[in-house]
VEXMARDO-150733 format. One line per 5 residues: their letters; for each residue x, y, z of N, C-alpha, C, O, CB. Coordinates in Angstrom, 3 decimals, padded with zeros to 6 digits, m for minus. Each point is the difference from the previous one (the first is absolute). Glycine has a CB too. Example, Ala and Ser with C-alpha at 12.3 -4.5 7.8 and 13.67 -1.06 7.14 Angstrom:
residues 2
AS> 013.190 m005.690 007.800 m000.890 001.190 000.000 000.900 001.200 000.000 001.036 m000.019 000.665 m002.928 m001.154 000.581; 001.542 002.223 m001.966 000.820 001.190 000.060 m000.770 001.090 000.730 000.509 001.108 000.169 000.675 m001.736 m002.314 $
This chain:
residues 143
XXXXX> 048.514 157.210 m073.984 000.643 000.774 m001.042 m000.535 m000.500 m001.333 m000.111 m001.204 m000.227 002.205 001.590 001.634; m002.468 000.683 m002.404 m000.280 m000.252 m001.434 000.795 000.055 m001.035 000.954 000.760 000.163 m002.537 m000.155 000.509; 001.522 m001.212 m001.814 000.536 000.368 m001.440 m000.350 m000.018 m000.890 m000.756 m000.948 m000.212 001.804 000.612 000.696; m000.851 001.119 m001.439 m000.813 m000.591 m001.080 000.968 000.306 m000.984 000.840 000.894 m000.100 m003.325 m000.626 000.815; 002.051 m001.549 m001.650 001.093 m000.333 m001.672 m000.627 001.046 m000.623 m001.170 000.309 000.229 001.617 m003.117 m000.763 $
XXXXX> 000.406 003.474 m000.387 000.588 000.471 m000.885 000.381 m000.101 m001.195 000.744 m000.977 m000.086 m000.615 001.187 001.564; m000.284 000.400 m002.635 000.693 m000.683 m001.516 000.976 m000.227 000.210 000.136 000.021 001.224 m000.962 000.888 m002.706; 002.079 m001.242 000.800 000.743 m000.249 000.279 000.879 m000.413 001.332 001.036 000.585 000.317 m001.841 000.343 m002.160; 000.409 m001.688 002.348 000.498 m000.584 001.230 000.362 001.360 001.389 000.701 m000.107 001.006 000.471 m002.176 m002.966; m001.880 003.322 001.514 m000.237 000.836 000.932 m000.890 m000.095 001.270 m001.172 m000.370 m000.070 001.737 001.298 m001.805 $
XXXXX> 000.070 m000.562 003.094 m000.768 m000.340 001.182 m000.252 001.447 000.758 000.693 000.968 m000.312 000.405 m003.557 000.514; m002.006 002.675 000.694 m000.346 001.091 001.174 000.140 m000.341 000.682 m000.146 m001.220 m000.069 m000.932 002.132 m000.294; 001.431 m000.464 001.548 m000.245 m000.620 001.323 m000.877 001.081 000.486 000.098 001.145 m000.441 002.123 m002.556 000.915; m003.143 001.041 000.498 m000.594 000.976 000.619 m000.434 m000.304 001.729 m001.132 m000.484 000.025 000.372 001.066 m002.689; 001.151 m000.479 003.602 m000.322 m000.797 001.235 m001.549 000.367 000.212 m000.734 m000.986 000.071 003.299 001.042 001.091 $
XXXXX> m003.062 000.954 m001.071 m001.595 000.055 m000.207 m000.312 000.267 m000.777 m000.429 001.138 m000.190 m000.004 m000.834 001.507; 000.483 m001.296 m002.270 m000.431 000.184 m001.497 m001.756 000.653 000.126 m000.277 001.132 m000.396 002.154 m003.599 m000.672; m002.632 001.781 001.514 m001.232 m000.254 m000.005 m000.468 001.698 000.376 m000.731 000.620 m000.774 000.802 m003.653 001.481; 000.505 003.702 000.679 000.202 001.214 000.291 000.541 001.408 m001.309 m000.473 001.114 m000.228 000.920 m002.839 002.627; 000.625 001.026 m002.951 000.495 000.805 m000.881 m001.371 m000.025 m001.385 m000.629 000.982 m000.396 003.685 m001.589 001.393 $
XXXXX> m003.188 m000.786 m001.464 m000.928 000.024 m001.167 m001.096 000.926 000.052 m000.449 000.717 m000.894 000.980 m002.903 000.636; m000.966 002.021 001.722 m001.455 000.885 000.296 000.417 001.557 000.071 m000.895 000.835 m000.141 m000.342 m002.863 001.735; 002.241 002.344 m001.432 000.660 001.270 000.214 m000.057 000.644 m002.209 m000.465 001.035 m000.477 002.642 m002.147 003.713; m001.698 000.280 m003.724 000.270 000.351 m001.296 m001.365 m000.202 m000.359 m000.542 001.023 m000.418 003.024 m001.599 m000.013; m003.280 m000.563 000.476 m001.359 m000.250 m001.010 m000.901 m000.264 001.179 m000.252 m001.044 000.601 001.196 m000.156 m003.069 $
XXXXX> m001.341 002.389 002.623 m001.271 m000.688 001.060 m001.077 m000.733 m000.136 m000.791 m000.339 000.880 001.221 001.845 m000.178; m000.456 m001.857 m002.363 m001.290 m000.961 m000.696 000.215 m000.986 000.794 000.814 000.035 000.923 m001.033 000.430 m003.402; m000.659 m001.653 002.117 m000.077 m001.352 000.278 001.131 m000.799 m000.427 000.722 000.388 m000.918 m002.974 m000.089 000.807; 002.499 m001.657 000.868 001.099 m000.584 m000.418 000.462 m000.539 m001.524 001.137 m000.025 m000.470 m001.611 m000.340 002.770; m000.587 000.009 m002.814 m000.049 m000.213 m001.586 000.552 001.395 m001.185 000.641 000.075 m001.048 m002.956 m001.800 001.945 $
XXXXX> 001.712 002.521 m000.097 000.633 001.545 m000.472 001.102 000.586 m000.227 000.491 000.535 m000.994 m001.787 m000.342 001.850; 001.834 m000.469 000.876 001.578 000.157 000.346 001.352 m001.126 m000.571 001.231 000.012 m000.019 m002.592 001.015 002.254; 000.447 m001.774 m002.576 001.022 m001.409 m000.773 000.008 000.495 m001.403 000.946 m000.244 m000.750 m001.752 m002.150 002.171; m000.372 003.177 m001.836 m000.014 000.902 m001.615 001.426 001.153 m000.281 000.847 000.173 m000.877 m003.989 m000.093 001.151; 002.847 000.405 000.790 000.497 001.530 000.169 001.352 m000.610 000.247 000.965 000.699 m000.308 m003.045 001.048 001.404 $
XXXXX> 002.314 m002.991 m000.567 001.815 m000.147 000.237 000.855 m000.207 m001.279 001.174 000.156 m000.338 m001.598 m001.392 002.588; m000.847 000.772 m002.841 000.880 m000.930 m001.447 m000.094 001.275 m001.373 000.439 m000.211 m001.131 m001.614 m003.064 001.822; 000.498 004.590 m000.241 000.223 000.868 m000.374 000.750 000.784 000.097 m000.174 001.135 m000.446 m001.074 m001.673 000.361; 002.743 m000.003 000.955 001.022 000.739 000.439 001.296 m000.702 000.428 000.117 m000.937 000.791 m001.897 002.363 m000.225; 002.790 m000.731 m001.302 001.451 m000.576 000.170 000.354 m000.034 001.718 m000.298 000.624 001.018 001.150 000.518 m003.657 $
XXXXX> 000.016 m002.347 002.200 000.423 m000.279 001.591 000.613 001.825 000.727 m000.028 000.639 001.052 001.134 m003.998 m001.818; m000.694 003.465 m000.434 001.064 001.575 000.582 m001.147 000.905 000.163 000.368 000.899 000.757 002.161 m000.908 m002.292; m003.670 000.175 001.198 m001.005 001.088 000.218 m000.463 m000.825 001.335 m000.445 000.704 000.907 m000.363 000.462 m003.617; 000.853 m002.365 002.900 m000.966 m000.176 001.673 001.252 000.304 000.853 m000.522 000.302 001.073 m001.572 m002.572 m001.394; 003.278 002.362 000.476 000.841 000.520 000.803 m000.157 001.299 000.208 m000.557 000.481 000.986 001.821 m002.011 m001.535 $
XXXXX> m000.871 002.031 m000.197 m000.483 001.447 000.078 m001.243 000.437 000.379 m000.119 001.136 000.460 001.461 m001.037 m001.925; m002.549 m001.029 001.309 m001.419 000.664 000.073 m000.068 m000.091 001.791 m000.443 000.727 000.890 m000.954 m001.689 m003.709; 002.160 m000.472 002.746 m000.145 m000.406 001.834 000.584 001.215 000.522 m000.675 000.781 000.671 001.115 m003.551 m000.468; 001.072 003.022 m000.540 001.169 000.780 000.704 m000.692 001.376 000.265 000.401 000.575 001.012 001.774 m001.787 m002.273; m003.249 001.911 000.452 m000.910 001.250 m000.092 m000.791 m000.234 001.408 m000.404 000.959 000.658 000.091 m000.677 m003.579 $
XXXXX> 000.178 m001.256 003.214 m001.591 m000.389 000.797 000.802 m000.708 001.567 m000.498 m000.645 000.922 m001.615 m000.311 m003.723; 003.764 001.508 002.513 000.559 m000.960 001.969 m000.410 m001.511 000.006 m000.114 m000.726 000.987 m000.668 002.981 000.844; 000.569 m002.595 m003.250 000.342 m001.728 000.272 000.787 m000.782 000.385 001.093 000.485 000.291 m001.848 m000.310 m001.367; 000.591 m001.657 001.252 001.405 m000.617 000.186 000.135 m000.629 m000.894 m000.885 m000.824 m000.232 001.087 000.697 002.181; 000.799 000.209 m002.735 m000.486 m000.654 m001.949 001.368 000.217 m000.395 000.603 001.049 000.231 m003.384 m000.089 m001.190 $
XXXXX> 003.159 m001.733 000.497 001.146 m000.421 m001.257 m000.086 m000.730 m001.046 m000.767 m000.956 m000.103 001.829 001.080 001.510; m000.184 000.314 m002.380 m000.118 m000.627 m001.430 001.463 m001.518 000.067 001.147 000.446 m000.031 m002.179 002.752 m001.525; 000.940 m004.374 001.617 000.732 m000.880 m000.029 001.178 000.286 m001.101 m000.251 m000.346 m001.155 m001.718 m001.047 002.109; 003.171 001.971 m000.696 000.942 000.150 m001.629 001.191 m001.126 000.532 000.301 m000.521 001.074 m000.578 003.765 m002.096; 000.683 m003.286 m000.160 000.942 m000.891 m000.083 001.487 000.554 000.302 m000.033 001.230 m000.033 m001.594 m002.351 m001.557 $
XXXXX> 002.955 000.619 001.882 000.756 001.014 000.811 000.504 000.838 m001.285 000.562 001.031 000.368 000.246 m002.551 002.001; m000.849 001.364 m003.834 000.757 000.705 m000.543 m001.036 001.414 000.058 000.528 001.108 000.098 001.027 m003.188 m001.543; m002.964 001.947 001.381 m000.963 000.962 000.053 000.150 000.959 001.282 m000.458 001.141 000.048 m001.009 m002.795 m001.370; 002.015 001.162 002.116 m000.014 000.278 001.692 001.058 001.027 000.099 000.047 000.995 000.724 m000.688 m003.464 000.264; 001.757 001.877 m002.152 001.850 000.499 000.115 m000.659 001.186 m000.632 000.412 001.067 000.455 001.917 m003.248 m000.887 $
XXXXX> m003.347 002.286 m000.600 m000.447 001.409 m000.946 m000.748 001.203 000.882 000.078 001.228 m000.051 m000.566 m002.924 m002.145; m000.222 000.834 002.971 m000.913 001.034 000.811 000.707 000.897 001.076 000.919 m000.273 000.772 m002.752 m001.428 m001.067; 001.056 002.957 000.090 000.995 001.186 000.821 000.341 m000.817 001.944 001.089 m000.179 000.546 m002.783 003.075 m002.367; 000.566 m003.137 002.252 000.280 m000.707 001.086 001.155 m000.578 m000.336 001.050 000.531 000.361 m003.174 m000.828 000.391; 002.130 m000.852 m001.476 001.115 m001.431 m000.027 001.416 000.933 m000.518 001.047 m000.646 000.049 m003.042 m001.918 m001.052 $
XXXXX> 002.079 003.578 000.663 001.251 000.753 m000.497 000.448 000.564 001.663 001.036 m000.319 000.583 m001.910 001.219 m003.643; m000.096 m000.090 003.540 000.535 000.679 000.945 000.353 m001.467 001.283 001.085 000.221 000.537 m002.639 002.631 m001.381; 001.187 m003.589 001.141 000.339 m001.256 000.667 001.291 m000.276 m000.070 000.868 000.070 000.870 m002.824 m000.874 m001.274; 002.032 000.351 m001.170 001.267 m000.342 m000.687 001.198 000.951 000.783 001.037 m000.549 000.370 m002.387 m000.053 m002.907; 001.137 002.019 002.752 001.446 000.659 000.297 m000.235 000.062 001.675 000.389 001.068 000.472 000.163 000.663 m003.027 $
XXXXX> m001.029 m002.531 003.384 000.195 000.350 001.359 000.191 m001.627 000.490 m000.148 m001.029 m000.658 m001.425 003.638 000.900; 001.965 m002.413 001.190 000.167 m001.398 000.423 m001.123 m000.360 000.759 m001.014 000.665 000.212 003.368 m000.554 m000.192; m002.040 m001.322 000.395 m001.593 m000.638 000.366 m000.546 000.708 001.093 m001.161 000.381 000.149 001.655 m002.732 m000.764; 000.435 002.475 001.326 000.232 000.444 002.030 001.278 001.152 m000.216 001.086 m000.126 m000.565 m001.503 m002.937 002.225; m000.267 004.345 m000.889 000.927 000.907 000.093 m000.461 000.157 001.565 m000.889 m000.666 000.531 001.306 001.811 m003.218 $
XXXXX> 000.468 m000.003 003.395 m000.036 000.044 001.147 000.806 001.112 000.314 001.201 000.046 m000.266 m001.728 m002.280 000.479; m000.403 003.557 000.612 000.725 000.946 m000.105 m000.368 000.526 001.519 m001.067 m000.179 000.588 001.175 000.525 m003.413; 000.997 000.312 003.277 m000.185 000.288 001.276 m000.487 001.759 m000.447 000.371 000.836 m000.823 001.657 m002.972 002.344; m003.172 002.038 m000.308 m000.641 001.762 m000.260 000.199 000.384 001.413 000.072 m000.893 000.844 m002.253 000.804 m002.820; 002.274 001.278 002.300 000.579 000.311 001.219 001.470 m000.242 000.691 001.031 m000.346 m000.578 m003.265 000.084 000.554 $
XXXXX> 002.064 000.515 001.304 001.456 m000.595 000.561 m000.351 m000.601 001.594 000.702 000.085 001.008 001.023 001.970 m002.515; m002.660 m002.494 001.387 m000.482 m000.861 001.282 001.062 m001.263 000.027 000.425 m000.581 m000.998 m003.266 001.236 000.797; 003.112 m000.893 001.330 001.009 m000.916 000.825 m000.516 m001.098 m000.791 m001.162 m000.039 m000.404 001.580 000.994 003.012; 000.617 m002.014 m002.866 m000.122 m001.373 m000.776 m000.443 m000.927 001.453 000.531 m000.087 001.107 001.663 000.431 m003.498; m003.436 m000.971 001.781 m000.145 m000.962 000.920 m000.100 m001.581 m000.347 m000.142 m000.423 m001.147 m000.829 002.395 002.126 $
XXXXX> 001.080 m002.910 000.365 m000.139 m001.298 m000.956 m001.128 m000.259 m000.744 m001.180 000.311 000.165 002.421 m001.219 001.270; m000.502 000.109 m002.519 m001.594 m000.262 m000.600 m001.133 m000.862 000.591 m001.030 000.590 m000.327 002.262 m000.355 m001.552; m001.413 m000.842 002.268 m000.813 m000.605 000.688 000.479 m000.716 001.543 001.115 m000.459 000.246 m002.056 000.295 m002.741; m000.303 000.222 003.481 000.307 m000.552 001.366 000.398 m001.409 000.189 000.075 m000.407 m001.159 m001.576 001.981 001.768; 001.688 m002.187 m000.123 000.751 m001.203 000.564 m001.424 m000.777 000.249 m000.844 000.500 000.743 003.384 000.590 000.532 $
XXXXX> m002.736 m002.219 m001.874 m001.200 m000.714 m000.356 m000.027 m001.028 001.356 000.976 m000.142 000.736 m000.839 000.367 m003.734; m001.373 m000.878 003.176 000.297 m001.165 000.984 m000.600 m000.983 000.016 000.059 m000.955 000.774 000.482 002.154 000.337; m001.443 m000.923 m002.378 m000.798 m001.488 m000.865 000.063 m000.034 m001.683 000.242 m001.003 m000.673 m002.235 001.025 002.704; 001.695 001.418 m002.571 m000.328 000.018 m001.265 000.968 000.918 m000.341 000.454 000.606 000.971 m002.805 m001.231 m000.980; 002.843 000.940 m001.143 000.827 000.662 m000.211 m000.532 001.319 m000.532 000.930 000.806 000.006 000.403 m002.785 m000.148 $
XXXXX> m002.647 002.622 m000.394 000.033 001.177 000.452 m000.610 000.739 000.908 m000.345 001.166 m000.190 000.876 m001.458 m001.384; m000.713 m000.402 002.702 m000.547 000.342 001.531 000.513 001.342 000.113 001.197 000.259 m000.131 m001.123 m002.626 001.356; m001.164 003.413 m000.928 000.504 001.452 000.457 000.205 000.948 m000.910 000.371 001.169 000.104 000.621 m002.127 001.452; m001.377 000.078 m002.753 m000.146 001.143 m001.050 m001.841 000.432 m000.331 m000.951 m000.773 000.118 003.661 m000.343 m001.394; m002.747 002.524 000.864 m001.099 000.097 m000.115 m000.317 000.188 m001.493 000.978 000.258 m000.701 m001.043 000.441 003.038 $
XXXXX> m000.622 m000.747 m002.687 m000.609 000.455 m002.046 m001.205 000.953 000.230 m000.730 m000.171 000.976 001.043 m002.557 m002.473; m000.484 003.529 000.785 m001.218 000.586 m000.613 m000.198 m000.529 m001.461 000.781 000.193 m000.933 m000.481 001.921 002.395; m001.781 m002.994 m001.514 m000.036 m000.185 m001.117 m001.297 000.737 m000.616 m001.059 m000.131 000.615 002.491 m001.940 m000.145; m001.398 002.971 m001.858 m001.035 000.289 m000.293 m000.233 m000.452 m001.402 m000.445 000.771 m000.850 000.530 000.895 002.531; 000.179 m002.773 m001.900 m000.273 m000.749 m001.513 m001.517 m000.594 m000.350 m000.865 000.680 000.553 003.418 m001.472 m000.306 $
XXXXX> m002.804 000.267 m000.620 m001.013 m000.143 m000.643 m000.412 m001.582 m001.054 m000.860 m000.878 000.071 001.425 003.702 000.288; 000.371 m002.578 m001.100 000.102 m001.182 m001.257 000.807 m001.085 000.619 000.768 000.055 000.961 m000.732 001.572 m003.120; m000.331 m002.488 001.502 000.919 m001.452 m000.085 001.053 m000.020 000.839 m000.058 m000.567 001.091 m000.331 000.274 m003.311; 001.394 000.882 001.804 001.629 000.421 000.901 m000.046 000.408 000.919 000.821 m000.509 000.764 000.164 001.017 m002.066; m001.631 000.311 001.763 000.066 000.541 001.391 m000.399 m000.688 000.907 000.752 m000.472 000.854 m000.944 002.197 m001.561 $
XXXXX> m000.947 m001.883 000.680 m000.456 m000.700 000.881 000.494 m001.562 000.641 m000.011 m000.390 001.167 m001.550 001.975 m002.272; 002.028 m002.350 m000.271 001.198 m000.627 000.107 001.090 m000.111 000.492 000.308 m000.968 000.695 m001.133 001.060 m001.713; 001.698 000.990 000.716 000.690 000.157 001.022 000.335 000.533 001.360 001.056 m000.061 000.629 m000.987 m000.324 m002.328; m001.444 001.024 002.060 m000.517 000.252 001.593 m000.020 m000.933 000.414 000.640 m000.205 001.031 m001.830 001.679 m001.048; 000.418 m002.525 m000.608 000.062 m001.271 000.679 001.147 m000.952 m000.159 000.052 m000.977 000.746 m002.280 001.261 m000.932 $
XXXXX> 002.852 m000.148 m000.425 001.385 m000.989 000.065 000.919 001.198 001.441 000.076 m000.429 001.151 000.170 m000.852 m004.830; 000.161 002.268 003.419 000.631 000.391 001.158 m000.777 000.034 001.478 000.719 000.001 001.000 000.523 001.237 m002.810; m002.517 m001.214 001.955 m000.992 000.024 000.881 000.666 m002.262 000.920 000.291 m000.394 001.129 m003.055 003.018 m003.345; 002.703 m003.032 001.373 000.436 m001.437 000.008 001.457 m000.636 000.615 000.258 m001.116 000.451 m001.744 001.430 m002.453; 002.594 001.307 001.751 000.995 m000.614 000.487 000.282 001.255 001.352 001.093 000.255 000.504 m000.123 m001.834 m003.139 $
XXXXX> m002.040 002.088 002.920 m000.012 000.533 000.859 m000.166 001.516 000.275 000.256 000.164 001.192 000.668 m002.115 m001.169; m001.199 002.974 m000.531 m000.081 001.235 m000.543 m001.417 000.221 000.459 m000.991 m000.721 m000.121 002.728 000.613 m001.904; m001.574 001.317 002.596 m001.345 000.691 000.561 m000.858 000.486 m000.945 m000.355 001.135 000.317 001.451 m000.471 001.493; m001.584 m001.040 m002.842 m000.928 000.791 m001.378 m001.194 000.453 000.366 m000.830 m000.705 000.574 001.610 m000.700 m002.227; m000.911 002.321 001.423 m001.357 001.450 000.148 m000.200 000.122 m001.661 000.762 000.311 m000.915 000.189 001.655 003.485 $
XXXXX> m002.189 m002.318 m002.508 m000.503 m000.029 m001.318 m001.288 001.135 m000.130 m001.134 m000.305 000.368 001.959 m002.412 m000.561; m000.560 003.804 m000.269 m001.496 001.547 m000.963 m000.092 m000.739 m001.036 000.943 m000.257 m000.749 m000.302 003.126 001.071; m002.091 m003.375 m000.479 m000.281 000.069 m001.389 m001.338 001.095 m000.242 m000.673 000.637 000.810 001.698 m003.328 m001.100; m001.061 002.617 m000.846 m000.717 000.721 m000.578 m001.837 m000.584 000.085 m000.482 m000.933 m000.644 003.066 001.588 m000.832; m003.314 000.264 002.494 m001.247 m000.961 m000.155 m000.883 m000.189 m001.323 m000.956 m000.773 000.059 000.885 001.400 002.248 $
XXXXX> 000.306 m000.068 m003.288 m000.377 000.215 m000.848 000.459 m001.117 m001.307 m000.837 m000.457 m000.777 000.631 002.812 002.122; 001.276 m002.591 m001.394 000.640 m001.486 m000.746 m000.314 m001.374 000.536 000.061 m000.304 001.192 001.849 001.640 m001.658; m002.159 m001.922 m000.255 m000.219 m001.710 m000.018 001.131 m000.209 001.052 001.004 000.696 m000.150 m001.821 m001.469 m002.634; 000.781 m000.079 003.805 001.651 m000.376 000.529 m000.210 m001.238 m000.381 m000.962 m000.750 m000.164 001.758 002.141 002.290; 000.662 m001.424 m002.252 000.527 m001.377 m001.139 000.965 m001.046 001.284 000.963 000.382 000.666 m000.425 001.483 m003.744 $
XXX> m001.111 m003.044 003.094 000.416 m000.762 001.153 001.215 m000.475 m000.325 000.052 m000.713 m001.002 m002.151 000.117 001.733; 003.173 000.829 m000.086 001.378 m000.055 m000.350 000.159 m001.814 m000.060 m000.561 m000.936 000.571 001.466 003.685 000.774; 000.340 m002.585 m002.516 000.179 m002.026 m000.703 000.164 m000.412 001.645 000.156 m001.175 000.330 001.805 000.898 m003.414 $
């Protein structure tokens, strides 16, 4: 994962930075280090977000509480849970006999940092994980 400083204590994150840079400035690397510092942190979010990057601008939480995301967050709860249909309630999970989530299965189709992460942490306590990735993305070797 990359970052790069910012005036004012502004940060990017970008997980394929190197992917994304070449996506925005296809010059040479000396070029693309030109062309960044020719642009506000808030224009490379947006320039990424145009182009299906994986890119964020680092804000601070009062910046976060401002942003339409961090507003609409603000009015919902963390975990909701809604029943769709009217299929019979079943238990939630089977009766374990080593690991505790033995017999459960996952589809995972993540990609970045987290996912794959946590395929492998539930994969660990026992969980059947089936992992699609994308052949086309870097795969990122889970922590």
């Amino acid at each position: 994962m990359a970052s790069l400083d910012y005036a004012y204590n502004t940060r990017i994150v970008c997980i394929y930075f190197q992917d994304a840079a070449h996506a925005l400035f296809p010059e040479q690397p000396a070029a693309i280090a030109a062309a960044i510092r020719k642009r506000t942190v808030q224009q490379m979010e947006d320039d990424l977000a145009k182009l299906s990057m994986c890119a964020a601008k680092v804000r601070t939480r009062d910046e976060w509480s401002r942003h339409p995301q961090g507003e609409f967050l603000a009015t919902t709860p963390p975990v909701s849970i809604e029943q769709i249909g009217s299929a019979e309630r079943k238990h939630p999970l089977p009766p374990a006999k080593a690991r505790a989530l033995e017999g459960v299965r996952v589809l995972s189709l993540t990609h970045v940092l987290a996912g794959p992460t946590v395929g492998s942490l539930l994969g660990e306590h026992g969980t059947d994980v089936i992992e699609l990735r994308n052949p086309y993305f870097q795969y990122v070797i889970p922590l």
